[in-house]
C-alpha positions as CSV (number, residue, x, y, z in Angstrom):
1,X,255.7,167.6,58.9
2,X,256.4,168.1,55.0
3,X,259.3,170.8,54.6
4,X,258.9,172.2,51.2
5,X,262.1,174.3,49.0
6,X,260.4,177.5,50.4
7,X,260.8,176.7,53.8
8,X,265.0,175.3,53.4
9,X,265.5,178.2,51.6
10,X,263.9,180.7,54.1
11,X,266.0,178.9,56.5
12,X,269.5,179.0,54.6
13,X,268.5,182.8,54.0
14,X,268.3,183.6,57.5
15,X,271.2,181.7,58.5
16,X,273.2,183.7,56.0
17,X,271.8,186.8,56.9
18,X,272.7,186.1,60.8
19,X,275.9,184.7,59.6
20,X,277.0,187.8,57.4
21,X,275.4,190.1,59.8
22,X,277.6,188.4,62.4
23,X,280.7,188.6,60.6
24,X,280.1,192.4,59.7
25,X,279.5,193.6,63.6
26,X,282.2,191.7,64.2
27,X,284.5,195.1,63.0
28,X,282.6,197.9,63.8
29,X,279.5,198.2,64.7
30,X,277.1,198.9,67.9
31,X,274.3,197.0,69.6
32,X,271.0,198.1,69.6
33,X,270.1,201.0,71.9
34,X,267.1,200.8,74.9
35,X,266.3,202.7,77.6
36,X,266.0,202.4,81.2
37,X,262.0,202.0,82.0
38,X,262.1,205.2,83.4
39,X,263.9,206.8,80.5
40,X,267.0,208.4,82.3
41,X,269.3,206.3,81.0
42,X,270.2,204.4,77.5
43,X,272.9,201.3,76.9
44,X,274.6,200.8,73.9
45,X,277.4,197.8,73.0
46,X,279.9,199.3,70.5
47,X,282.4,197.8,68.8
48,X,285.5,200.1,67.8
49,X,288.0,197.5,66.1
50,X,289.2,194.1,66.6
51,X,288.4,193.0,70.5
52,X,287.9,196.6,71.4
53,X,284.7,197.0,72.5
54,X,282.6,199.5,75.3
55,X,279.4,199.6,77.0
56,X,278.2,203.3,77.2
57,X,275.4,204.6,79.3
58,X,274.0,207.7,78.6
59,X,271.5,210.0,81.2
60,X,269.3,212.2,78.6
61,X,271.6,212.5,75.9
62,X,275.0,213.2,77.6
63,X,277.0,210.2,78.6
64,X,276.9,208.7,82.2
65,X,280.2,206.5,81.9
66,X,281.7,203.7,79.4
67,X,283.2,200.6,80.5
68,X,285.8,199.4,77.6
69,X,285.1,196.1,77.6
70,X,283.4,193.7,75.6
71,X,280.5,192.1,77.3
72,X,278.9,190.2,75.1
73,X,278.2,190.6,70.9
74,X,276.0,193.4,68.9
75,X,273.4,191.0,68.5
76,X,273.0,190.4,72.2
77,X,270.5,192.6,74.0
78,X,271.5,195.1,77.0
79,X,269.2,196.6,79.7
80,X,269.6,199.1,81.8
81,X,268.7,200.0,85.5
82,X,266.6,203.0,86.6
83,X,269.7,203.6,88.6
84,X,272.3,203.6,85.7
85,X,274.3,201.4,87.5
86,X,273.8,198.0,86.4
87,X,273.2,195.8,83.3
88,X,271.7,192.6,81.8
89,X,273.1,191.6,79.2
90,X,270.7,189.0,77.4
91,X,273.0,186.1,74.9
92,X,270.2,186.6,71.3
93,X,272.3,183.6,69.8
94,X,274.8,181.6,72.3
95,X,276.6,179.2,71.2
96,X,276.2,175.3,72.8
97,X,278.7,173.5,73.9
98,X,280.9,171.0,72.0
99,X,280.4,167.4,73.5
100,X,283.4,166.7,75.8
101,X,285.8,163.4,74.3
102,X,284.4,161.0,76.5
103,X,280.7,161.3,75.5
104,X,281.3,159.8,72.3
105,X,283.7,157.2,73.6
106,X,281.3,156.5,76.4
107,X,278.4,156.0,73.4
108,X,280.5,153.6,71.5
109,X,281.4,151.7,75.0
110,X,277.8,151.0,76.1
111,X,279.3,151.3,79.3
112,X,277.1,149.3,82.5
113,X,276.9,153.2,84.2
114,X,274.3,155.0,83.3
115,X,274.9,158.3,82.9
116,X,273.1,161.1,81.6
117,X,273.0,162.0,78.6
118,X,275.5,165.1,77.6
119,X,273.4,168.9,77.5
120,X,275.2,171.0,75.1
121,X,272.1,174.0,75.9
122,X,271.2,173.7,79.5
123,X,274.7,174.6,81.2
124,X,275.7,177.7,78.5
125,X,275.0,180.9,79.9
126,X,272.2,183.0,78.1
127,X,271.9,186.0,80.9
128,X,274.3,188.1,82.8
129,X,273.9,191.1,85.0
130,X,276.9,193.3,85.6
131,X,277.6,196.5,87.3
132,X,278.9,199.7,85.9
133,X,282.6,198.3,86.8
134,X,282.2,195.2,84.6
135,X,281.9,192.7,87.8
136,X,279.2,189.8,87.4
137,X,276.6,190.0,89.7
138,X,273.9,187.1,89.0
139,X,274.3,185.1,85.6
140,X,271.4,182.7,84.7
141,X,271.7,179.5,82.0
142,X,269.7,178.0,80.4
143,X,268.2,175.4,82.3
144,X,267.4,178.3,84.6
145,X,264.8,179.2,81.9
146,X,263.9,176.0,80.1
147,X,263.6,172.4,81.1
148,X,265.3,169.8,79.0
149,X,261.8,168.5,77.1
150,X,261.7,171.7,75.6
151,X,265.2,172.1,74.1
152,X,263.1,170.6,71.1
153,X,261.6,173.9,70.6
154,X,265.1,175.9,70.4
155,X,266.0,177.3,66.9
156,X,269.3,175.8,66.0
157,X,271.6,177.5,63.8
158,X,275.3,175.4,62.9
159,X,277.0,175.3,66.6
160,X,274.3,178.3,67.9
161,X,270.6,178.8,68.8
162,X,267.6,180.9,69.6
163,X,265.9,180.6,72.7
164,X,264.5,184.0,73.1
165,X,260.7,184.8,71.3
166,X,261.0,188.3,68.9
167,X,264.4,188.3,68.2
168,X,266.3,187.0,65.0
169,X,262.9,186.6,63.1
170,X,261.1,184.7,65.7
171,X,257.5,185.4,66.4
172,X,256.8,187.1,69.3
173,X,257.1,189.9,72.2
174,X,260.8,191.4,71.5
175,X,262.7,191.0,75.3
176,X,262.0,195.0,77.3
177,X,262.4,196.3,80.3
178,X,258.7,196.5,82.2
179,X,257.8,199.4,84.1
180,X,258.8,197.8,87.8
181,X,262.6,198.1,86.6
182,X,262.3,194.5,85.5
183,X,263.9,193.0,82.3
184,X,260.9,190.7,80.5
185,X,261.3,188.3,78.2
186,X,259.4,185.2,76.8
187,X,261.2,182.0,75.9
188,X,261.0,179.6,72.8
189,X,258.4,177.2,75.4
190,X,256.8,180.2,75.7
191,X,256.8,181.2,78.9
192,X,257.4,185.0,80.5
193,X,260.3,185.6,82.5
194,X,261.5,188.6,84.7
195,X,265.1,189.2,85.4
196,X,265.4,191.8,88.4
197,X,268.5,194.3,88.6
198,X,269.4,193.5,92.3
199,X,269.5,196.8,93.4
């Protein structure tokens, strides 16, 4: 495959823009908001100063009840129940994990065990469901979602990636909440995927 100026620079542009965009949310700011599939009930992240954060659900357009917490970024995704009561909290850009000390000292070794070799996608969590109190309830990772062959597919970004389809500029059906109470998403193989609320 021939990667021409147009495509490195498209690339370094949207790494910026994720980057500044990042950096910006980082002080104020609020996630994107989305409502519960029967449309009682909306989520929002916001971000009210440095490592104060709340999640607030609101029922019509009054507010149900905050939790002041932070639970994730602005750039993550949060759905709803049809209950009000719990939350998935979808990672849009996790980052992987830095290779432990021993990897590379194991690499250089050649050592007679074979082990394999170190995941720094599969084991990070990219899903969480919470209640209205902030306990976890079910998180999922990524292996959960994606086998190992197609980590090749994941867009990687510095120390981060994408693994979601229509989010961060990536073609495809943006991640919703279905009308069984389900949250839907497709991943970077693609395949669909439906996160139930538990309740």
């Amino acid at each position: 495959m021939r990667i021409g100026r147009c495509e490195i620079t498209l690339a370094l542009l949207l790494v910026q823009t994720v980057l500044t965009g990042r950096a910006a949310a980082q002080e104020t700011g609020q996630s994107r908001g989305r409502a519960s599939s029967n449309a009682e009930y909306g989520i929002v992240m916001r971000i009210e100063g440095e490592g104060k954060c709340r999640i607030e659900v609101t029922r019509d357009t009054d507010v149900a009840w905050t939790l002041p917490r932070c639970l994730g970024t602005v750039d993550d995704l949060y759905f709803v129940s049809n209950s009000g009561e719990r939350f998935w909290v979808l990672a849009a850009l996790p980052k992987s994990l830095p290779p432990p000390p021993s990897a590379a000292v194991e690499a250089k070794k050649g050592s007679s065990k074979k082990k394999p070799p170190f995941d720094p996608h599969g084991p990070v969590t990219v899903a969480s469901l919470y209640d209205r109190l902030g306990n976890v309830i079910a998180q999922r990772k990524l292996q959960d979602f994606l086998g190992r062959s197609a980590h090749r597919k994941l867009r990687k970004l510095d120390r981060r990636f994408v693994w979601l389809e229509g989010v961060l500029g990536i073609p495809g059906k943006e991640p919703r909440v279905n009308d069984r109470n389900q949250v839907e998403f497709e991943t970077v193989e693609p395949r669909t995927w439906r996160l139930d609320f538990q309740e």
